[in-house]
N, C-alpha and C positions, 0 to 999 in steps of 0.2 A: 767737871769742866767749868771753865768760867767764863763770864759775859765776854770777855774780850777773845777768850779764844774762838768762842762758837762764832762770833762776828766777823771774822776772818782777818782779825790781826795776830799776824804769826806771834809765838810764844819768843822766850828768850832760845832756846836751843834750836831753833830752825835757821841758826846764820849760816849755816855749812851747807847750806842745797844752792845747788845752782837755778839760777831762775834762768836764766837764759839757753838761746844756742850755743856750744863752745865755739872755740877761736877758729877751729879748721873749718864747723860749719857753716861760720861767718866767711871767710876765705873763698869756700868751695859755690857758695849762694852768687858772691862775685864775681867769681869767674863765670859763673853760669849765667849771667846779667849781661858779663862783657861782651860773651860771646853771642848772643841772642843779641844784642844791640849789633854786633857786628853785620850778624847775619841780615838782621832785619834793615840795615843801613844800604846794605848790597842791595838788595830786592829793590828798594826805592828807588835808590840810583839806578839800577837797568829798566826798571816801568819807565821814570822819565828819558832815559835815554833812546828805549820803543818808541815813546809817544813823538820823541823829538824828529826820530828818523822817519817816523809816519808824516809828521806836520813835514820834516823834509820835502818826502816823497810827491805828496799834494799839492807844492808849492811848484814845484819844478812841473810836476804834471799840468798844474792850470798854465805855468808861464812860457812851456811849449807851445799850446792851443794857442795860448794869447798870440805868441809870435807868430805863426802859422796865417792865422788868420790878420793879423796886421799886414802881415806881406804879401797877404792873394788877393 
C-alpha cells in the first residue's frame, strides 16, 4: 500500500463508485422538504390566525364594557 493510498486519496480505479445519494434520492429528500414546509407553513398560519381571533375576541369584549359604561 502506498503513502497516498493509506492517506485517503483515492487510487486511480475508484472513479466508478458513486460518492453521493442517487438522483431519485435527491428527488424523493425534496419532496419530503416540500411537504414539511407545507405542513409546517399551515400550522404557523392557523397559530396566527388563533391568536388573531383571540386578540379579536378581547377587543370587542373590552369595547362593549367601555360602551356600557360610557352610556350609564
Amino acid at each position: 500500500m502506498s503513502g497516498a493510498a493509506s492517506a485517503g486519496v483515492p487510487s486511480e480505479g475508484m472513479g466508478d463508485q458513486q460518492t453521493g445519494p442517487s438522483f431519485l434520492m435527491r428527488v424523493l429528500a425534496v419532496l419530503i422538504l416540500a411537504v414539511a414546509a407545507w405542513f409546517l407553513f399551515k400550522v404557523v398560519i392557523s397559530v396566527v390566525a388563533g391568536i388573531a381571533w383571540f386578540v379579536a375576541v378581547v377587543v370587542a369584549i373590552v369595547g362593549v364594557i367601555w360602551a356600557v359604561r360610557t352610556l350609564t
